[in-house]
C-alpha positions in Angstrom: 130.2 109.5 12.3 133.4 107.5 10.8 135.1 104.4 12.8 139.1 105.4 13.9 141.7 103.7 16.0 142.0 105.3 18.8 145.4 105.5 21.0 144.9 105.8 24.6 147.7 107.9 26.6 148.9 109.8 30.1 148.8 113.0 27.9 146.6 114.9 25.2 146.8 117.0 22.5 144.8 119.9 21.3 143.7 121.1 17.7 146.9 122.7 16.2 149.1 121.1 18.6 151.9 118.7 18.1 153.0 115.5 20.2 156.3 113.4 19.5 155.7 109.5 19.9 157.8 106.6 20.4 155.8 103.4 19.2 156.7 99.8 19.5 153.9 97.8 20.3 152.8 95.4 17.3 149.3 96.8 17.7 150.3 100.2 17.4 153.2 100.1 14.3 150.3 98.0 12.5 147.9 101.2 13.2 150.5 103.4 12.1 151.2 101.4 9.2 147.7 101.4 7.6 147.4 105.3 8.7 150.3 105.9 6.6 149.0 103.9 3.6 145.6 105.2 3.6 146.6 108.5 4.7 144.3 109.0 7.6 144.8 109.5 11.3 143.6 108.4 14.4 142.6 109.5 17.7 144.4 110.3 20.7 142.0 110.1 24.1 143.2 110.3 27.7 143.6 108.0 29.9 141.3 108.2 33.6 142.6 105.0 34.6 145.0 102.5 33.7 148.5 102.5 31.6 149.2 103.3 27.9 150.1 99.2 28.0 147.6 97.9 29.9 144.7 97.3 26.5 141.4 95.6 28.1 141.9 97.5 31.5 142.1 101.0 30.0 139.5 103.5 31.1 139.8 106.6 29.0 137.6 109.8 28.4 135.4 110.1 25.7 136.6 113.4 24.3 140.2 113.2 22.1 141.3 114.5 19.2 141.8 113.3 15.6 145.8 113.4 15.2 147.7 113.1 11.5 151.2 111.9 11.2 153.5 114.9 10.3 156.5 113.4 10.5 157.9 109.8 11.3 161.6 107.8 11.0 162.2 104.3 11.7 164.9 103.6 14.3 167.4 100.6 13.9 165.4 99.0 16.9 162.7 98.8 15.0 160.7 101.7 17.0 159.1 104.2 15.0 159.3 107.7 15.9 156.4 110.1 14.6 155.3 113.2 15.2 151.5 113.9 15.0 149.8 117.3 14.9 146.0 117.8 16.4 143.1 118.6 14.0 139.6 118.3 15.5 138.5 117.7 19.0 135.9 114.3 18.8 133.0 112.6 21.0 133.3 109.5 21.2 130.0 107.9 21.8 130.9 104.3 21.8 134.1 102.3 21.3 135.3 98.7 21.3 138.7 96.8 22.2 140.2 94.3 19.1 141.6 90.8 19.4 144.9 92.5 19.3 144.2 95.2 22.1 143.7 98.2 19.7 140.6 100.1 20.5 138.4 101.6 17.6 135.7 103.7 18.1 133.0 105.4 16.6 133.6 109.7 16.4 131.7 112.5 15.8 133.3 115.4 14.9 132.3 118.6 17.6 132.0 122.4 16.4 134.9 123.8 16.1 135.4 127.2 18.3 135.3 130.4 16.7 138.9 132.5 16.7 138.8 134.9 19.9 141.1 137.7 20.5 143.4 137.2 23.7 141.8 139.8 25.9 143.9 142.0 27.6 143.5 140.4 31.1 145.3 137.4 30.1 148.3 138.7 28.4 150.0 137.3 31.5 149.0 133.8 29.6 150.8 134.8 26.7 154.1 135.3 28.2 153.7 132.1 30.3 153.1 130.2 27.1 156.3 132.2 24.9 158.6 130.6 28.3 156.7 127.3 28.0 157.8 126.9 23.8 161.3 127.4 25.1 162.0 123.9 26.4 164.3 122.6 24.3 161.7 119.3 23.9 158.6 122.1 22.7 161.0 124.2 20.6 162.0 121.4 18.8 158.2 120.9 18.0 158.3 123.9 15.8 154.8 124.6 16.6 153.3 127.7 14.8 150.9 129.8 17.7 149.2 132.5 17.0 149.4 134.8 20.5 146.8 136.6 19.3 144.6 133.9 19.7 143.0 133.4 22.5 142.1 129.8 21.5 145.9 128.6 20.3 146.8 130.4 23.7 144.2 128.0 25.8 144.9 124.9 24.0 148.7 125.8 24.2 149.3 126.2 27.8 146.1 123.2 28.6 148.7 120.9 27.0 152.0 122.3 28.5 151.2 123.5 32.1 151.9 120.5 34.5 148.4 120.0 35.4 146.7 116.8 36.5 145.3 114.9 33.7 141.4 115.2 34.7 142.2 119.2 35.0 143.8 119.0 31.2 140.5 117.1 29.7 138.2 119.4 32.0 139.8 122.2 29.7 140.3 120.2 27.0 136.5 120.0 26.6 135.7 123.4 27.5 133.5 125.0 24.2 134.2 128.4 25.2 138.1 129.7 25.0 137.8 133.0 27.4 136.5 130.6 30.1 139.1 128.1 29.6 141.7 131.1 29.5 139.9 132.5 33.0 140.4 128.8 34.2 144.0 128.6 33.3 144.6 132.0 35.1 142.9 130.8 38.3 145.4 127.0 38.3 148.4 129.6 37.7 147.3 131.3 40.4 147.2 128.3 42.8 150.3 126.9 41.6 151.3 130.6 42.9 150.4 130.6 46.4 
């Protein structure tokens, strides 16, 4: 169990993934600073209720992920743009909110999944996620997916398909990737009809 910021947000991020941020809020830039000196990270948890600026009145799940800085650059403005990548999903069984609005919380680190093929019934997956990394905003993420994974493929698409955020963190927290990849197939198939 360690103690880590944690940064609440409208969006998530899966192990292996990448997210671009634009920070500027004092609580935040501090974060970042001591996360950058102490080379550490934090954790990134999404939001049920509430907005990224609203600090006491947030209500956020209790499943994120730990996130390290992978890139960064300091804008004349005095915002700081970073790029973090996902490492480990985390349970967070109980957090607290600072003076300053930052929340901290204690994490525990859950299993990581074991690499799964893609079956064959969810190729279909694959393609959607190969059109998905052709954004210009996700290609410029330079992401590195295995295809062949079912897993990568899961936590791909549970990040990029425009689903509502308790249908991303109901995936998100999925332990078993062939079920989230049958789940994923049955929302493209509503989006669909």
């Amino acid at each position: 169990m360690m103690n880590m910021p944690l940064f609440p947000l409208n969006t998530l991020v899966c192990p292996g993934g990448k997210l671009p941020l634009r920070i500027f809020e004092p609580r935040y830039l501090d974060m970042l600073k001591a996360c950058l000196k102490e080379e550490s990270g934090f954790v990134i948890v999404m939001l049920k209720q509430g907005g990224e600026a609203d600090g006491y009145a947030s209500r956020f799940y209790q499943v994120g992920t730990i996130v390290t800085i992978v890139d960064f650059d300091q804008c004349d403005d005095g915002i700081l743009e970073i790029t973090v990548e996902g490492q480990s999903r985390v349970h967070i069984p109980s957090f607290q909110c600072q003076a300053d609005g930052l929340w901290c919380g204690d994490v525990d680190i859950t299993m990581e999944e074991s690499f799964v093929a893609l079956p064959s019934e969810y190729l279909e997956l694959k393609s959607v996620l190969q059109a998905l990394v052709q954004h210009p905003v996700v290609k410029e993420l330079n992401m590195d997916i295995d295809y062949g994974d079912g897993r990568q493929v899961g936590w791909r698409l549970t990040e990029l398909l425009p689903l509502e955020n308790a249908q991303k963190q109901c995936l998100f927290e999925m332990n078993d990737p062939i079920h989230r990849l049958e789940k994923i197939s049955d929302q493209l198939d509503l989006m669909g009809s």
